[in-house]
C-alpha positions in Angstrom: -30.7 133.1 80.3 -34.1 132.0 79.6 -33.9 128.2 79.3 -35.7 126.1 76.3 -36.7 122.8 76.5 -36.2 120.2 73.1 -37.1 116.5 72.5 -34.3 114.8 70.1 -35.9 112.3 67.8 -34.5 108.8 67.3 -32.3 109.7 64.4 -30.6 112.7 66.4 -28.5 110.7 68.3 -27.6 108.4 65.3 -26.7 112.0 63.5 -24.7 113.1 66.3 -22.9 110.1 67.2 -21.7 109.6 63.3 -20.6 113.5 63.4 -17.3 113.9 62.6 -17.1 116.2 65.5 -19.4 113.9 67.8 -17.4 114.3 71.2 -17.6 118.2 70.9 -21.1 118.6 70.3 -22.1 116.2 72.5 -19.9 118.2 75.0 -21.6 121.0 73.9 -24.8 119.9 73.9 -24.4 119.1 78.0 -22.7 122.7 79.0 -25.4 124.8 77.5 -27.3 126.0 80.2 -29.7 127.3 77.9 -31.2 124.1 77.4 -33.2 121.2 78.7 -33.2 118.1 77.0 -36.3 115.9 77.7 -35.6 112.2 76.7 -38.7 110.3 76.0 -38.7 106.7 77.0 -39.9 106.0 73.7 -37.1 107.1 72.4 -34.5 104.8 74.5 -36.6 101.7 73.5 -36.2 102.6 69.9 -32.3 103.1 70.4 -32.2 99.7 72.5 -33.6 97.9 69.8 -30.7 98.8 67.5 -29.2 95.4 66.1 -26.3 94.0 68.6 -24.3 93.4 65.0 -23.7 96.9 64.4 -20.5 98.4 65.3 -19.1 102.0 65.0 -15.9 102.8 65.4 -15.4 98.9 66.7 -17.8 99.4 69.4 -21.3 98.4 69.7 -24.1 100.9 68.0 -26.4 100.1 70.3 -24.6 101.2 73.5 -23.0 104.0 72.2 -26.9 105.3 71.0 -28.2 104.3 74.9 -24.7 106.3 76.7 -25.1 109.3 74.4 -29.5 109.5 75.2 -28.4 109.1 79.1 -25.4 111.8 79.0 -27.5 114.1 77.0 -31.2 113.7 78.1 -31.7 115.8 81.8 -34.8 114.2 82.4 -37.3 111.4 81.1 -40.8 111.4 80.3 -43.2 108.4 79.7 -45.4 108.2 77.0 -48.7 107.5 79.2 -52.5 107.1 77.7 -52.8 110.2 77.2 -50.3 110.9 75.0 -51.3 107.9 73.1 -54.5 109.2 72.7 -53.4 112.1 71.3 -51.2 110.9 68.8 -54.3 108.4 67.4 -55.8 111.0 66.8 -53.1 112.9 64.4 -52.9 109.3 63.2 -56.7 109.8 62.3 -56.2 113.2 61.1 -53.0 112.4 59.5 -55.1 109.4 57.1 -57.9 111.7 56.2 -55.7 114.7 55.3 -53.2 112.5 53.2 -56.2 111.4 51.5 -57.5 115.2 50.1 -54.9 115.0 47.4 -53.7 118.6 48.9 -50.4 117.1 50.0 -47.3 115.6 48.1 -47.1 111.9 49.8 -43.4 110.1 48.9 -44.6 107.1 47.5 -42.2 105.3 50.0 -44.9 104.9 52.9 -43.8 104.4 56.3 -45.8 101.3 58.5 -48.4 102.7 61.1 -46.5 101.6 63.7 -43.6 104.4 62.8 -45.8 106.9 61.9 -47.6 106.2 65.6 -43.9 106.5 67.2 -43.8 109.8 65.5 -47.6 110.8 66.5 -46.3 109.8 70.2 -43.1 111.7 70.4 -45.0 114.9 69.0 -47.9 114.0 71.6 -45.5 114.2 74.5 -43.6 117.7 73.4 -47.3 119.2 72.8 -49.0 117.6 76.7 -45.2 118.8 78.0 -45.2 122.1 76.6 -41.8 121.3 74.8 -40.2 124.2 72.7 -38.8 122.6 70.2 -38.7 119.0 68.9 -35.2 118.2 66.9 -35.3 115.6 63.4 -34.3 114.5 60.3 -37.2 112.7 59.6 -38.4 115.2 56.4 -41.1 112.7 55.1 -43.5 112.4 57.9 -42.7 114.1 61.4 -41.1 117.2 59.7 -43.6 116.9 56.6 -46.1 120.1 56.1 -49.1 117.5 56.4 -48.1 116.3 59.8 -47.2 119.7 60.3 -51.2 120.5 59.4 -51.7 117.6 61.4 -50.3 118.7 64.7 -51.5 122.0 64.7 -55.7 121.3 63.8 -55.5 118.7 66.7 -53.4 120.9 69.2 -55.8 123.5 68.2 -58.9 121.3 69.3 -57.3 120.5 72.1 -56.0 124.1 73.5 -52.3 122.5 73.3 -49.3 124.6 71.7 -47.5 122.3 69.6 -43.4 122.6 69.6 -41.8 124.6 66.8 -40.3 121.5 64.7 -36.8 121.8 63.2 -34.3 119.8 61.2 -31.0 118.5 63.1 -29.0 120.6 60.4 -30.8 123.9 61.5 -30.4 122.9 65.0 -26.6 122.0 65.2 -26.1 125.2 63.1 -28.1 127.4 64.6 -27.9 126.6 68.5 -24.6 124.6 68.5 -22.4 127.2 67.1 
């Protein structure tokens, strides 16, 4: 069985862990041979920075997040310079092309700082040579600009960026 490797943004392991079925696809999730979970370091920082006051299920957010990105991820990669680099550069790209008036922008606008996060963890898949990162983030990583976005840079750069999917598709589609 031909292996693929996937990146899980931040908010996958929030949607999994409130899943009324969390235990089993987590479970599943770790048996499937088929994949390779890459967990970006960049990732765990944003789950460690989860408010100690949050509770699920009586138990701290914050740790459940960190245990499930440790049980799940089979290995971790740094966000280094040059990943950084890359993703200021869709940041660049990203500013002019939102600017053209060719793409619907929700009016709620997300800080440069989270859309940098984003940049990064696309950065990483596309140095890597991920398959396929997993989100629910519609508005910016998933939208068709940064969409545009990844693919005119990766172009430039003779990098294949990762075929992006939504956490829905990929919990029906590969956790059956």
């Amino acid at each position: 069985m031909i292996q693929r490797t996937y990146i899980l943004d931040t908010n996958v392991y929030g949607e999994i862990l409130i899943d009324p079925n969390s235990d089993e696809l987590a479970r599943k999730i770790r048996r499937n041979k088929s994949f390779l979970i890459y967990g970006v370091d960049l990732v765990e920082r944003e789950l460690s920075e989860t408010p100690l006051h949050m509770r699920y299920k009586g138990s701290i957010t914050r740790r459940l997040l960190i245990e499930l990105f440790e049980s799940l991820s089979d290995e971790i990669i740094i966000v280094g310079p040059l990943a950084e680099h890359l993703a200021e550069d869709y940041f660049k790209k990203y500013k002019e092309l939102s600017k053209s008036g060719k793409y619907k922008i929700v009016k709620e606008r997300y800080d440069e700082k989270s859309l940098k996060t984003d940049f990064e963890i696309i950065a990483v898949a596309s140095l890597k040579g991920v398959d396929v990162v997993v989100s629910s983030d519609k508005r910016t990583l998933l939208s068709q600009l940064a969409k545009d976005v990844y693919a005119h840079i990766n172009s430039i750069d003779g990098l294949r960026t990762p075929e992006l999917i939504e956490y829905k598709k990929f919990k029906e589609v590969y956790l059956r």
